[in-house]
C-alpha positions in Angstrom: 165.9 207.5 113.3 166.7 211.1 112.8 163.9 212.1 115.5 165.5 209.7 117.9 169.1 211.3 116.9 168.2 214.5 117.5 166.5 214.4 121.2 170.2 213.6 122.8 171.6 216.6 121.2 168.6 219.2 122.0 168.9 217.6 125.5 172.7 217.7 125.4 172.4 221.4 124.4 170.0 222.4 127.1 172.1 221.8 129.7 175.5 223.1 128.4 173.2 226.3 128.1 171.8 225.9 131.7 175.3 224.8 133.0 176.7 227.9 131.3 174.1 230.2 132.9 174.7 229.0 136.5 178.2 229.4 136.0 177.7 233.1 134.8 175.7 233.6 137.9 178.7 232.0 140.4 180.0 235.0 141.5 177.0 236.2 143.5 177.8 232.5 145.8 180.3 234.2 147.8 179.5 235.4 151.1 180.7 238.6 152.6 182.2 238.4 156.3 181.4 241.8 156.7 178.0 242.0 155.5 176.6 238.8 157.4 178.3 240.1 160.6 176.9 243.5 160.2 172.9 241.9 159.0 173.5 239.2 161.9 174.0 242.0 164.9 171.5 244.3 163.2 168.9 241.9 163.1 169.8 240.6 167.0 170.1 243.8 168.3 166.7 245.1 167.1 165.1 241.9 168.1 166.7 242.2 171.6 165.3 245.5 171.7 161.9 244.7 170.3 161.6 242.2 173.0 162.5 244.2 175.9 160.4 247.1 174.8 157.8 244.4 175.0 158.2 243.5 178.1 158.4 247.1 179.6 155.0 247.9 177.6 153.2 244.9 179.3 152.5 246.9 182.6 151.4 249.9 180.8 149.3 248.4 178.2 149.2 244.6 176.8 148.0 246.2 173.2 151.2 248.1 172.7 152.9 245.1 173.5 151.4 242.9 171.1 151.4 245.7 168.4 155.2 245.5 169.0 154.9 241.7 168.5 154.4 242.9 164.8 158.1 243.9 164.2 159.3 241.2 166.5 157.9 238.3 164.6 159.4 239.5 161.6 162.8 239.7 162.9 162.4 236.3 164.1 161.5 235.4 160.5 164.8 237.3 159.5 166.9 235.5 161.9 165.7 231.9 160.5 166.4 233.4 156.7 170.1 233.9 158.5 169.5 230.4 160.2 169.0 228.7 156.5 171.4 230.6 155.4 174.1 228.9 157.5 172.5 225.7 157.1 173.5 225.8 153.2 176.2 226.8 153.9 175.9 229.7 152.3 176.4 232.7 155.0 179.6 232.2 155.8 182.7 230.3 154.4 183.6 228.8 158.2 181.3 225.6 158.4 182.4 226.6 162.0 180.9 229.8 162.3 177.8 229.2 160.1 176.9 226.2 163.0 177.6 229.1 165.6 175.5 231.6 164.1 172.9 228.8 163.3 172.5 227.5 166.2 172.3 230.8 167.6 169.6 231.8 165.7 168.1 228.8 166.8 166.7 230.4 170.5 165.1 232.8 168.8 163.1 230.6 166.0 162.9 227.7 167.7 164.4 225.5 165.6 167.2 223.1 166.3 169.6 223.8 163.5 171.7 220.9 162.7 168.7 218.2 162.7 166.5 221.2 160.5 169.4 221.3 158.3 169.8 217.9 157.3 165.8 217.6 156.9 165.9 220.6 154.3 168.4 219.2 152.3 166.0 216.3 151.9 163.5 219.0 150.7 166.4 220.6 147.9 166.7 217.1 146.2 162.7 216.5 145.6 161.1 219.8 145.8 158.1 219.2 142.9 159.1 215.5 141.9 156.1 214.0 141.8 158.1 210.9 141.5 159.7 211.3 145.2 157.4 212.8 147.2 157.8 210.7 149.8 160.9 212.1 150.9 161.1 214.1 153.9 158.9 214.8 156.4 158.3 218.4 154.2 154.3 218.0 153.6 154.3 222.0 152.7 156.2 220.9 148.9 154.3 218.1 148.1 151.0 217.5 146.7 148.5 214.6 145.2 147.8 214.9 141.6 143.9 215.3 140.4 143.8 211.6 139.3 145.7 210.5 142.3 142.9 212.6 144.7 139.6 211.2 142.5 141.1 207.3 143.1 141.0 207.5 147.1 137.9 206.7 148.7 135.1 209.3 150.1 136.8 209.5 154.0 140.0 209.5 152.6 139.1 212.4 150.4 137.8 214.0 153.3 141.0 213.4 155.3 143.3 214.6 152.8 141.2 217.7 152.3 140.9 218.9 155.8 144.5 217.7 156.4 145.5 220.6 153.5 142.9 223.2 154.5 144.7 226.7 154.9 143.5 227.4 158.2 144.9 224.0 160.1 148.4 224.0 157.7 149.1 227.6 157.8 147.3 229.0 161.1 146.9 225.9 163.3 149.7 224.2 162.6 153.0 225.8 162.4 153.1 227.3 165.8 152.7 223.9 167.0 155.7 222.6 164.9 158.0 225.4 166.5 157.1 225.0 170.0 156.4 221.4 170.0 157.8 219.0 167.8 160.9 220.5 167.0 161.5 219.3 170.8 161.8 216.3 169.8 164.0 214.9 167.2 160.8 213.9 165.0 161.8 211.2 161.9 165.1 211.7 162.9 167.4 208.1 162.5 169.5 207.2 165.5 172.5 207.4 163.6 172.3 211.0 163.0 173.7 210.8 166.2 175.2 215.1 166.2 171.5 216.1 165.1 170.0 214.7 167.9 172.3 215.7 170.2 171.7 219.1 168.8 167.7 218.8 169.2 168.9 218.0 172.9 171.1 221.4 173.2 168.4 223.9 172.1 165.9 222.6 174.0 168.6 222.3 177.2 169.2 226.3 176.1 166.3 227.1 175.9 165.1 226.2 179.2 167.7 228.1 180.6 167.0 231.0 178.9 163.2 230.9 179.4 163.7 230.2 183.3 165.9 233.1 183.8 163.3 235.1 182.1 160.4 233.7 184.4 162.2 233.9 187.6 162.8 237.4 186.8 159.4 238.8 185.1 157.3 236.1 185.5 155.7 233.7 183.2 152.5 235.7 182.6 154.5 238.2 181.5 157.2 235.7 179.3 154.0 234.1 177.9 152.4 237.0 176.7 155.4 238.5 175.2 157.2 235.8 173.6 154.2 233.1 172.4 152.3 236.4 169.8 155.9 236.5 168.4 156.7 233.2 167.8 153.2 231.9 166.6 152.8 235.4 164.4 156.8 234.2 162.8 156.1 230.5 162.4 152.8 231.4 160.3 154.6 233.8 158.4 157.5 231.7 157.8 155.7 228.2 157.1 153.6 230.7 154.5 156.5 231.9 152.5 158.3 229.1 152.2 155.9 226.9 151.2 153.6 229.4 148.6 156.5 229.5 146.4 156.2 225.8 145.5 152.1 225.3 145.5 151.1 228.7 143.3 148.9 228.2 139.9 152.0 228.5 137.2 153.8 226.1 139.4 155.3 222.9 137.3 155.4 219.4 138.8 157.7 216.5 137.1 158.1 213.4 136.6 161.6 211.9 138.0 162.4 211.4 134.2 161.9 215.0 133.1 163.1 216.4 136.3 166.2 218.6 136.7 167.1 221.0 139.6 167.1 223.4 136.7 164.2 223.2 135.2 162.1 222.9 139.0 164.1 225.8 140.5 162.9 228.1 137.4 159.9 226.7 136.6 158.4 225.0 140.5 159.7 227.8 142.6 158.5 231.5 142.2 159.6 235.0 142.6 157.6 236.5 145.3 157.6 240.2 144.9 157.4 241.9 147.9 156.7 245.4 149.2 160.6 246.5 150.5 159.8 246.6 154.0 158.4 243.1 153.9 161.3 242.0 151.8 163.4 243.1 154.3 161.9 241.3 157.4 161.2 238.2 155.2 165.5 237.9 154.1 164.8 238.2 150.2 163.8 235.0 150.2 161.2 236.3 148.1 163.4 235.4 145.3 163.2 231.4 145.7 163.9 231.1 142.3 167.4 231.8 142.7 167.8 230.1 145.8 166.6 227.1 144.7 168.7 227.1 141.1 171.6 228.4 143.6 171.4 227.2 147.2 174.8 229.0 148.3 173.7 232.3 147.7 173.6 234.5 150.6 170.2 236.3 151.3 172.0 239.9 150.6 172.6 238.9 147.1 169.8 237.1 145.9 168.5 240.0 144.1 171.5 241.0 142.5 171.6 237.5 141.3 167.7 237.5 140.5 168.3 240.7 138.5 171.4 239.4 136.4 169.4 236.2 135.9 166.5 238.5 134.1 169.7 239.9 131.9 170.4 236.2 130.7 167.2 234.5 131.1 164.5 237.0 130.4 161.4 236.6 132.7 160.5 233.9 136.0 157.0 233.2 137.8 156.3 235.9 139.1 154.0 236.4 142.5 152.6 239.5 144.0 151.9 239.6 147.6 147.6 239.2 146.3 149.0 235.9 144.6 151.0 235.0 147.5 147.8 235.0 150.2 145.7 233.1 147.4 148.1 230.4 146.9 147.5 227.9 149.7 144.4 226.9 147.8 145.9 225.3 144.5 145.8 222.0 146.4 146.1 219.4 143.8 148.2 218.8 140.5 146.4 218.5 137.0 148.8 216.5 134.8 146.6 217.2 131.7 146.3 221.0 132.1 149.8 221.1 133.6 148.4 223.7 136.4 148.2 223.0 140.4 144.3 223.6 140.8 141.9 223.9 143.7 140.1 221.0 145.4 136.9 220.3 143.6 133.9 222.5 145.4 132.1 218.7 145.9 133.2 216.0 147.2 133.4 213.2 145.2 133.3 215.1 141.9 136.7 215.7 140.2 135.3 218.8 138.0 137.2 222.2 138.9 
C-alpha cells in the first residue's frame, strides 16, 4: 500500500520540478523584431547573391558554379530554420508576419508553409511514441521495434529494410519530396481548406519566378544552378532533422510513460556542430531545447541550451562523427532500451 502511495507523489513531484524548469527557461521564448529582421535579410541577401554569382560563373566555368552551390544550399537550409521558425510561431509575435516571412521562405525551400506547418505539428505531439506512430506522414521520427521487425515475414523484412536504407531516405529521397510532392497537397484533408490553397500559391509563385528566370537565362542555365542547391539543402535538411530522433542513446516510450518532457530531453539530441555549420544549419543543432520549447527562436536556442546545462546538468550529446553514423540505428530494442542496427542477416534478429 505504501509502494502504491508513493508512485503518485514521486510522479506528482517530477513534474512540478520539470514544470518549474521550463518556466525558468521562459524568458528565452520571446522573439526579437530586430534580430529576426536583421537574420531574415542577411540570410536573403546572401542567398540572392550566392545565386546570381552562380549564374554569372556558369559561362566561365560550371565547377565554380557548383562549388558556390556549397554556400547556397546552406542558406537555403537557413531560410527553412527561419521558415520553422515562423511556423511555431516562434520568430515573430505577428501570426501575420510570421505567414509573410514563411511563406516567403517558401520559394526558396520549396516548401509550402501553411500545409508544412500543420503536418509538423503532427510530428511535435508524437515524436518517439511508439504508441502513435502512425501519426503523420513524418516516416524520418518513427521506427519498428526489434520484436515488431523479427514478426513480419521475409519480403516484408526486405521491404522495410530497403525502404530505411540511408542512401534511398537521405540521398534519393528528399530531393524528390521538395521538388515533387510538396506540389501537391500530399495526405492533406479537404477541409484544411487555407493549406491547400497555400500548396496552390507556392507552386503558382513559383512558376512565375522560375519562368522569368528561363525566359531570361535559359533553363540549362536555371537547371544547373538552382537543382545542386536545392537537392544539396533537402539532403542536408531531411539529415538534421531527422538524426536527432534515431541516434543510439535515443529513448522511445510507451504512450503511458510518455511526456513531452521526458522525449524532448531524452528522444531528441544536441547536435554539436562546428560554428560555421551551426550557423548555416539555424542552431537547430540544439533540438533538445526546441523540442522541450517549440517557441524559441533559432538565435536563442543556445542561450537557452546553455542555461538548461546550469539547471539540468548534461543532455545527449552528438558530434558531427555521431551525426553521419546515425541513419543506421534503424530499429528499437525495448529490452536494451537502445535504437540498434538492422540485423547483418536477414531473418536473424541477433545484433
Amino acid at each position: 500500500m505504501a509502494n502504491s502511495q508513493a508512485a503518485p507523489a514521486i510522479a506528482s513531484s517530477a513534474r512540478d520540478e520539470h514544470q518549474a524548469l521550463i518556466a525558468g527557461l521562459a524568458e528565452f521564448q520571446c522573439p526579437s523584431i530586430i534580430r529576426s529582421i536583421s537574420q531574415f535579410a542577411v540570410t536573403v541577401g546572401a542567398y540572392i547573391a550566392i545565386l546570381a554569382a552562380m549564374y554569372g560563373a556558369w559561362h566561365l566555368s560550371i565547377w565554380l558554379s557548383l562549388v558556390l552551390a556549397v554556400p547556397a544550399a546552406g542558406l537555403v537550409v537557413r531560410l527553412f530554420i527561419i521558415q520553422h521558425d515562423c511556423g511555431h510561431g516562434a520568430y515573430f509575435r505577428s501570426s501575420r508576419a510570421n505567414a509573410i516571412v514563411g511563406s516567403i521562405c517558401s520559394l526558396a525551400t520549396f516548401t509550402p508553409y501553411a500545409v508544412w506547418r500543420r503536418h509538423h505539428a503532427a510530428h511535435h505531439v508524437m515524436w518517439n511514441n511508439l504508441d502513435h506512430r502512425d501519426t503523420g506522414v513524418d516516416i524520418y521520427s518513427r521506427c519498428l521495434t526489434v520484436a515488431e521487425f523479427a514478426a513480419l515475414p521475409p519480403r516484408r523484412r526486405f521491404l522495410y529494410r530497403l525502404s530505411r536504407h540511408p542512401v534511398l531516405i537521405h540521398l534519393l529521397v528528399p530531393p524528390m519530396v521538395f521538388l515533387l510532392v510538396y506540389r501537391l497537397p500530399f495526405d492533406t484533408p479537404k477541409s484544411w481548406k487555407r493549406e491547400r490553397r497555400g500548396v496552390q500559391f507556392t507552386n503558382a509563385a513559383l512558376a512565375v519566378v522560375f519562368a522569368g528566370l528561363i525566359l531570361l537565362l535559359g533553363w540549362q542555365r536555371v537547371v544547373a544552378v538552382q537543382l545542386p542547391v536545392l537537392a544539396g539543402a533537402s539532403v542536408v535538411g531531411v539529415w538534421l532533422f531527422s538524426v536527432q530522433h534515431r541516434f543510439e542513446q535515443s529513448a522511445w516510450m510507451r504512450h503511458a510513460d510518455w511526456s513531452a518532457f521526458r522525449a524532448a530531453l531524452h528522444g531528441c539530441s544536441y547536435l554539436r556542430l562546428p560554428p560555421i555549420l551551426q550557423w548555416f544549419t539555424g542552431n537547430i543543432g540544439f533540438h533538445h531545447i526546441h523540442h522541450l520549447l517549440p517557441r524559441v527562436p533559432n538565435y536563442r536556442l543556445q542561450a537557452c541550451h546553455e542555461a538548461l546545462l546550469a539547471r539540468q546538468g548534461t543532455v545527449a550529446t552528438l558530434n558531427l562523427l555521431d551525426g553521419l553514423r546515425a541513419p543506421s540505428f534503424a530499429l528499437w530494442d525495448e529490452g536494451r532500451q537502445l535504437m540498434v542496427p538492422f540485423p547483418r542477416k536477414t531473418g536473424s534478429v541477433l545484433f
